[in-house]
C-alpha positions in Angstrom: 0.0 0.0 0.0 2.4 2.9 0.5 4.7 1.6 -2.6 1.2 2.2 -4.2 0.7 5.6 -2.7 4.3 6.7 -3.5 3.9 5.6 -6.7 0.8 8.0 -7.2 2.4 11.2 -5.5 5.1 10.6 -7.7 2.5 10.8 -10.7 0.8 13.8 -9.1 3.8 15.9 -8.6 5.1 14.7 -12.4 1.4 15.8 -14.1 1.5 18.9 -11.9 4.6 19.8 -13.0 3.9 19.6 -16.5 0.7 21.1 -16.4 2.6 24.0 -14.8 5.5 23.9 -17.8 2.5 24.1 -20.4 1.1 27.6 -18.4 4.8 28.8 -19.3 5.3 31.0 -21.8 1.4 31.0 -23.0 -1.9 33.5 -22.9 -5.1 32.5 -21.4 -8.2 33.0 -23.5 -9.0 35.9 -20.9 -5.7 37.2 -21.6 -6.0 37.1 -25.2 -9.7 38.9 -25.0 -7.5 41.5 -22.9 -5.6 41.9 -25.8 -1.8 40.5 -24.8 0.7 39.0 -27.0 3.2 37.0 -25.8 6.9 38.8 -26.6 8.7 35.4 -26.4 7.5 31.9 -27.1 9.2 29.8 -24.8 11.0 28.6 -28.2 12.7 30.5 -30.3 14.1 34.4 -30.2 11.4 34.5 -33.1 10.1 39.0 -32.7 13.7 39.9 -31.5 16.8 40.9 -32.2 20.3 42.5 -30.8 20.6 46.0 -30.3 22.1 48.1 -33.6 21.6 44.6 -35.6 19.1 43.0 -37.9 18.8 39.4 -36.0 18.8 37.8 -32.5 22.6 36.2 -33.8 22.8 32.9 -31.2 24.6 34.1 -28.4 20.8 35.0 -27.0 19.1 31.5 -26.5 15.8 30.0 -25.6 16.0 26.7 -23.9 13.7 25.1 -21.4 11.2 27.9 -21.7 13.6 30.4 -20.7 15.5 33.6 -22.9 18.6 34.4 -21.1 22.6 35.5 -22.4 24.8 32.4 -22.6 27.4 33.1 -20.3 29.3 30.4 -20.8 29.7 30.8 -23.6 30.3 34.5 -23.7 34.4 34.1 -25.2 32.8 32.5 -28.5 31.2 35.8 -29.6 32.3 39.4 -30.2 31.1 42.9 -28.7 28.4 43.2 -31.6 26.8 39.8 -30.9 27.3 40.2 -26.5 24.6 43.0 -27.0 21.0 44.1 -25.5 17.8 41.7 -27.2 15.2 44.3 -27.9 12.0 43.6 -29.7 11.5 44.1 -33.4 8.3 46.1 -32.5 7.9 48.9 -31.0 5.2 50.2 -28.1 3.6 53.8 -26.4 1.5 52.8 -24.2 1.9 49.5 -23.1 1.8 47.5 -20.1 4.5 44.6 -19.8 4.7 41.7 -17.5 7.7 39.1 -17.3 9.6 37.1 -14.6 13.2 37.2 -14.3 16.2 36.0 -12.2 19.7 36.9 -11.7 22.5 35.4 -10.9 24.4 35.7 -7.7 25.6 39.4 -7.6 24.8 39.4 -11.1 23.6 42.5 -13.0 20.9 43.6 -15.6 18.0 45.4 -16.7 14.5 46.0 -18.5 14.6 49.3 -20.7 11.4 50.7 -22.2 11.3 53.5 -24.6 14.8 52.0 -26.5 15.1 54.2 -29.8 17.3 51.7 -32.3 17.7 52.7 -35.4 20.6 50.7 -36.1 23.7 53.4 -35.1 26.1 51.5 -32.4 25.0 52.9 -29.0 24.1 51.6 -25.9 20.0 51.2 -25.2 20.2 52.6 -22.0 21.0 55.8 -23.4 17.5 56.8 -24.8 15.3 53.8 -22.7 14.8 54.1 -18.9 15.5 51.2 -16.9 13.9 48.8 -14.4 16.9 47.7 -12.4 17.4 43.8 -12.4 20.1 43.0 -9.7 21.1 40.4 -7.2 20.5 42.9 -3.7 21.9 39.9 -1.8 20.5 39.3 1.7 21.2 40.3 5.6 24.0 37.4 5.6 25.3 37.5 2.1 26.4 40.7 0.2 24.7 40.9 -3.6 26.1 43.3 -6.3 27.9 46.5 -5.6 25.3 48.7 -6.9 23.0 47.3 -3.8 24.3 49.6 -1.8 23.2 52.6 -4.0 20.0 54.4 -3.9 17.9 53.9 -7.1 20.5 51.4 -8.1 19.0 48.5 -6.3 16.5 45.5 -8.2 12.9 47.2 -8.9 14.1 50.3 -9.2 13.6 53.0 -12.1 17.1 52.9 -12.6 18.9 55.7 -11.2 15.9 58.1 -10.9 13.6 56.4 -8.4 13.6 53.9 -6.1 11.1 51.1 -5.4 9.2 50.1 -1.9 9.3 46.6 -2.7 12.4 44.3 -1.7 12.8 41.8 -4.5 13.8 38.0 -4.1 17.2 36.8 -3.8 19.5 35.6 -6.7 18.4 32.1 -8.2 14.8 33.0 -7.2 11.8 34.4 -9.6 10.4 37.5 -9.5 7.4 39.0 -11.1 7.1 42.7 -12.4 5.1 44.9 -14.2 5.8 47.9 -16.8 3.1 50.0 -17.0 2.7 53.2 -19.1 0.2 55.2 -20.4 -0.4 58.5 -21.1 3.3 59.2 -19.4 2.0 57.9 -16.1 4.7 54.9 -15.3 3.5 52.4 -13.2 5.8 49.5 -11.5 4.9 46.6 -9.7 7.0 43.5 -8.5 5.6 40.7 -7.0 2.3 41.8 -6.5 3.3 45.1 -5.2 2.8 48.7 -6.6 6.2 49.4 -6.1 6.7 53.2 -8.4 4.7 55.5 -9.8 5.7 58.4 -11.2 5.2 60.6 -14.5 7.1 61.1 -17.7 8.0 64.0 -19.8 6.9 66.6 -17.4 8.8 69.1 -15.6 9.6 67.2 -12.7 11.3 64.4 -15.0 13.4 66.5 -16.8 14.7 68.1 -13.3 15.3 64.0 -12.5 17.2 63.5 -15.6 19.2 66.4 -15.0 20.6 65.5 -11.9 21.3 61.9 -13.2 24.1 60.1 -14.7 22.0 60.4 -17.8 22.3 64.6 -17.9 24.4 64.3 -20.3 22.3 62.2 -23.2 20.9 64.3 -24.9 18.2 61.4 -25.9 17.7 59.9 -23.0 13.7 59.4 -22.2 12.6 61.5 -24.9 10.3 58.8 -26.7 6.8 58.1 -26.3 7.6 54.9 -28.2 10.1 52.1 -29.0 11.6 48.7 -28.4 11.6 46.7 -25.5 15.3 45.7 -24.3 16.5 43.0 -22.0 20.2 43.8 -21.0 23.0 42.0 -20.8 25.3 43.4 -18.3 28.2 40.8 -18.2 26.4 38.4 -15.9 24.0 35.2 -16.0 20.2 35.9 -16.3 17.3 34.3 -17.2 14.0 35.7 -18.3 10.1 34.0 -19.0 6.6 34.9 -19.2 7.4 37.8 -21.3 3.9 39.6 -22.5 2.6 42.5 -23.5 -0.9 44.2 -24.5 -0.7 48.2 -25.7 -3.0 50.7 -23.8 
């Protein structure tokens, strides 16, 4: 009897599992009356491609229902390949939900706003950021840039910092992108974490007291791509959707 009962938690835990792989990556019909498309198919790079470039190139990989930079394999390829993945469309009012997770003390980021019209660049240098970082924990220290204000994960990227703590490296975490109308909404994890408004006079006095005072294009567009950032280090992204406002 309990070989038997092993046996079927074993089966349970199996058929939960993959009922919970299929959800991955995938709209429900509610989300589709909604109006979201999904930004990455749990396949292929299919919609995207590197920053300044014309494809995703390989170095950017979907495998096991994940999009993520391969590290490890980060020597193979050259500075143009190593770059941001940004969407081939482009969005104004949108509102974007993913899952991400870092590696430890790892480094990256979620621009919005990216103008790439092919000139070598960087994205962050028109697209404002939602910060993706390892903060560590009260016993183990994450990435330097924890210790900075608006630097940490969450956060509108050296403008504003979020109320929400997010979860530690090798752990999921949910956000939200929200903007319409120039009113930018963040969430993580269920939490309203920022709000704040675009293109107004308070903004531009943000900017101007920012390390981005001196681009002269940074958060000037009401629309463009979507970028995922590699900053050097291991990260994984999933659930990537998006329905326009």
């Amino acid at each position: 009897m309990k070989k038997l009962l092993l046996t079927a938690i074993a089966f349970i835990s199996v058929a939960c599992s993959a009922s919970a792989q299929a959800k991955m990556n995938s709209l429900s019909a509610r989300e589709k009356q909604q109006g979201w498309q999904l930004l990455f198919d749990g396949k292929t790079t299919d919609g995207w491609h590197t920053f300044g470039n014309e494809t995703a190139g390989s170095f950017w990989k979907a495998k096991d229902g994940m999009l993520f930079p391969d590290k490890s394999e980060e020597a193979n390829y050259n500075d143009s390949e190593r770059r941001d993945l940004v969407t081939d469309g482009e969005f104004g009012n949108f509102e974007l939900k993913l899952e991400w997770k870092i590696s430890e003390k790892g480094n990256s980021g979620i621009l919005f706003y990216v103008k790439d019209d092919g000139i070598q660049g960087e994205t962050y240098e028109t697209g404002p950021e939602m910060q993706v970082l390892d903060n560590g924990t009260p016993i183990r220290r994450g990435h330097p840039d924890a210790r900075l204000y608006t630097h940490r994960a969450g956060d509108l990227y050296d403008l504003l910092a979020s109320k929400e703590e997010a979860k530690p490296s090798g752990q999921w975490n949910a956000v939200t992108i929200r903007c319409k109308d120039g009113q930018l909404d963040f969430f993580m994890n269920g939490v309203h974490t920022l709000r704040t408004r675009l293109w107004d006079t308070y903004w531009n006095k943000m900017v101007a007291i920012s390390k981005f005072r001196d681009m002269k294009d940074f958060g000037k567009f009401k629309e463009g791509n979507i970028a995922l950032q590699f900053h050097g280090d291991a990260v994984w992204f999933r659930n990537i959707k998006i329905r326009k406002l």
